[in-house]
Structure formats: C-alpha cells, structure tokens
Backbone as a ProteinNet text record, in pm:
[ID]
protein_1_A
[PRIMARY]
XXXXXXXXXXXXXXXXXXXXXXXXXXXXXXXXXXXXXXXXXXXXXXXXXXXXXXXXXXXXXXXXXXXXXXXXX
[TERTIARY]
-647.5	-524	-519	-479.2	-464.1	-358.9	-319.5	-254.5	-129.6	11.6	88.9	78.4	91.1	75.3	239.1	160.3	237.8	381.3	390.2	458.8	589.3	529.6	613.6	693	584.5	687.8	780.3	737.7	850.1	972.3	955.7	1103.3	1169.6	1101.2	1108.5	1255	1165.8	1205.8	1337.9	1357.8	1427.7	1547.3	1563.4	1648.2	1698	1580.4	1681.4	1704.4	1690.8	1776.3	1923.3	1886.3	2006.8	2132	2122.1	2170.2	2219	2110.6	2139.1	2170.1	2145.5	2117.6	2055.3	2068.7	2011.5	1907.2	1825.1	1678.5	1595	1696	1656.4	1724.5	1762.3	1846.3	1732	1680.7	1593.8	1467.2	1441.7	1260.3	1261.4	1368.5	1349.4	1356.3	1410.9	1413.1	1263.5	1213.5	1099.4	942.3	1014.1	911.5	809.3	846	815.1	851.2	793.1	865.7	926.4	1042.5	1172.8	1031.7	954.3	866.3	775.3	745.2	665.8	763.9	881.4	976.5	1001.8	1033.9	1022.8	842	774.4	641	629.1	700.6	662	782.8	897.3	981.3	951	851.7	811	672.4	605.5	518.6	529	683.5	688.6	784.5	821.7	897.2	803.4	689.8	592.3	499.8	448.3	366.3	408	537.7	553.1	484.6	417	329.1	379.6	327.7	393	233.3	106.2	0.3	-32	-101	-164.7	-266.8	-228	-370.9	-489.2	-601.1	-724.8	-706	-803.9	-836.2	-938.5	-943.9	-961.3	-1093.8	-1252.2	-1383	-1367.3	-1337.6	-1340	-1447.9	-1504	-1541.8	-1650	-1686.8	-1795.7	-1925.5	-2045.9	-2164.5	-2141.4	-2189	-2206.6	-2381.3	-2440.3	-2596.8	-2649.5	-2696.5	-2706.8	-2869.2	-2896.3	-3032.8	-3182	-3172.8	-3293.7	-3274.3	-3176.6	-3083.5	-3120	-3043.1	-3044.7	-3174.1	-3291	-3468.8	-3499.7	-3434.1	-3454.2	-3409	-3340.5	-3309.3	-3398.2	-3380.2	-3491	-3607.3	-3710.8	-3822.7	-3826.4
634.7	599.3	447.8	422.4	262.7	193.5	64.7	3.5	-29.1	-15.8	-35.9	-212.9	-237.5	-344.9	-451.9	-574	-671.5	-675.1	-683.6	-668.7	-569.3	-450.8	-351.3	-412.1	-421.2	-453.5	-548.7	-671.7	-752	-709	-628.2	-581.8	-483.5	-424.9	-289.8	-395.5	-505.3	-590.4	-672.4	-707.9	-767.8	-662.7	-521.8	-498	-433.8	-385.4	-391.8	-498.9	-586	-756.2	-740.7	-737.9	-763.8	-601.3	-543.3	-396	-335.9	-354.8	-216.6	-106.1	-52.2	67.9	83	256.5	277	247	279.5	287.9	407.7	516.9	653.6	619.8	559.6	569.4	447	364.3	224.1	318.3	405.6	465	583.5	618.5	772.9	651.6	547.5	463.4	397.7	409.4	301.4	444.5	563.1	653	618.1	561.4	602.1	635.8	574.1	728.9	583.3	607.6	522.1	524.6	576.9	543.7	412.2	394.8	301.5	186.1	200.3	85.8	26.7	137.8	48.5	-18.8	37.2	1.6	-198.8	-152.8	-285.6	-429.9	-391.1	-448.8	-496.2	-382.2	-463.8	-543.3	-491.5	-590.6	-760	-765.5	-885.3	-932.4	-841.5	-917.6	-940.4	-928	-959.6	-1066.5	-1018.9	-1147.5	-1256.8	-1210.3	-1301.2	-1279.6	-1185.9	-1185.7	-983.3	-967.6	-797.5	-783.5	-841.3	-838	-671.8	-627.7	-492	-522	-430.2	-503.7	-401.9	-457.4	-385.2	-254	-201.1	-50.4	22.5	88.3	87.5	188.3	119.5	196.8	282.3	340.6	498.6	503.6	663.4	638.2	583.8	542.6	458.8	564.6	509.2	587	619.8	762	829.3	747.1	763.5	700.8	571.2	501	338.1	318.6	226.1	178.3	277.1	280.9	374.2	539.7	510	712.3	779.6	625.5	704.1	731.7	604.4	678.9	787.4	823.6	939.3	1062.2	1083.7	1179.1	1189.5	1096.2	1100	1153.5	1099.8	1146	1296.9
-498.3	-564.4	-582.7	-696.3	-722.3	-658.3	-613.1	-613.6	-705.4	-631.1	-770	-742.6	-890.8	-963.2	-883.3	-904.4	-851.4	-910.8	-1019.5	-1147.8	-1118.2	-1075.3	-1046.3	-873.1	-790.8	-674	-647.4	-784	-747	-817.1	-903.4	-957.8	-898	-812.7	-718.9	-598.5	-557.8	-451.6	-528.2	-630.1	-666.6	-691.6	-752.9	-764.2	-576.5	-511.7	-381.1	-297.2	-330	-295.2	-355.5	-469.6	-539	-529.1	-469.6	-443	-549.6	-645.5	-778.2	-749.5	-659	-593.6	-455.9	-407.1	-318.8	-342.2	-203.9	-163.2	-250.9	-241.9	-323.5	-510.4	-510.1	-692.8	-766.5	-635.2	-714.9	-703.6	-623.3	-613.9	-706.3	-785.6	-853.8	-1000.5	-1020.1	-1129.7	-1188.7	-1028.3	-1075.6	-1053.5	-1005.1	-1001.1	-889.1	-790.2	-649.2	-533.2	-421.8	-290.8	-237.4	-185.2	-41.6	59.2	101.5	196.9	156.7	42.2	-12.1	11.2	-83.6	-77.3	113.2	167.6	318.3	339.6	322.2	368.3	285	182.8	75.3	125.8	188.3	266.4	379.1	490.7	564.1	560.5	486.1	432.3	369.9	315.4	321.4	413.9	506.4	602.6	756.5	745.9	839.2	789	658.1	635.2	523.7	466.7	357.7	220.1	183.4	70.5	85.5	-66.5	-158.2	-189	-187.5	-258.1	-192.7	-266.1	-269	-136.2	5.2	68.8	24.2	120.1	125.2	147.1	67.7	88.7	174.6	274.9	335.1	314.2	343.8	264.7	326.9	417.1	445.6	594.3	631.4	754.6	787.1	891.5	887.9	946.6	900.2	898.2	1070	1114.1	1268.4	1265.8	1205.2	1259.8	1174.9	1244.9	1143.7	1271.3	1180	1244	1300.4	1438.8	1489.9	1453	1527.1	1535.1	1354.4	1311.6	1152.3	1093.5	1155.1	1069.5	1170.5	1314.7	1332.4	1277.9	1269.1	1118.2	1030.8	945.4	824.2	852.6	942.9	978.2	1004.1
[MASK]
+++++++++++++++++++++++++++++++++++++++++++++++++++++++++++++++++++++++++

C-alpha cells in the first residue's frame, strides 16, 4: 500500500486543527480511517514531522551466510 501523500495529510491536519469537524466527519471527507488520523496526530506530536515513514522490507531471511550455502548444496 502506498503512502498517503503529504499534500493530503496536511489538509487532513489542518482541517482537524481548525475543528471542521469530527475525527469521523473529517476521515469519511477525506476517505480515510479515524485510526490513521490518530496515528498521523501522534506522529507529529512525537516527532514534529507528518512525512510518510519507512516501510518496513518485510521478514528477514531465517538462513544468511554458512546455514544458507548449506541448503543450497
């Protein structure tokens, strides 16, 4: 899944600053989930920055190095 765009969260953030609405009336407006909107709130209320973080490559290899040319062989 992509990242929503910067673009979108600061207007996401700006209208619940400015109390356009609920949490639920600003996320059915902008077509995402109140779980995101808290996640994106505390995201900038911990680090100061809305940027999309890293994605996370997924699991990491069970055999690397010896183990793994044992296999192969």
């Amino acid at each position: 899944m992509k990242a929503y765009p910067i673009e979108l969260r600061q207007r996401v953030l700006q209208f619940v600053d400015n109390h356009v609405g609920t949490r639920d009336e600003i996320a059915r407006m902008f077509n995402v989930s109140t779980f995101w909107i808290r996640k994106l709130l505390r995201q900038r209320s911990q680090t100061g920055d809305i940027a999309p973080l890293p994605q996370n490559q997924g699991r990491k290899p069970a055999f690397r190095g010896a183990n793994l040319k044992l296999l192969n062989d």
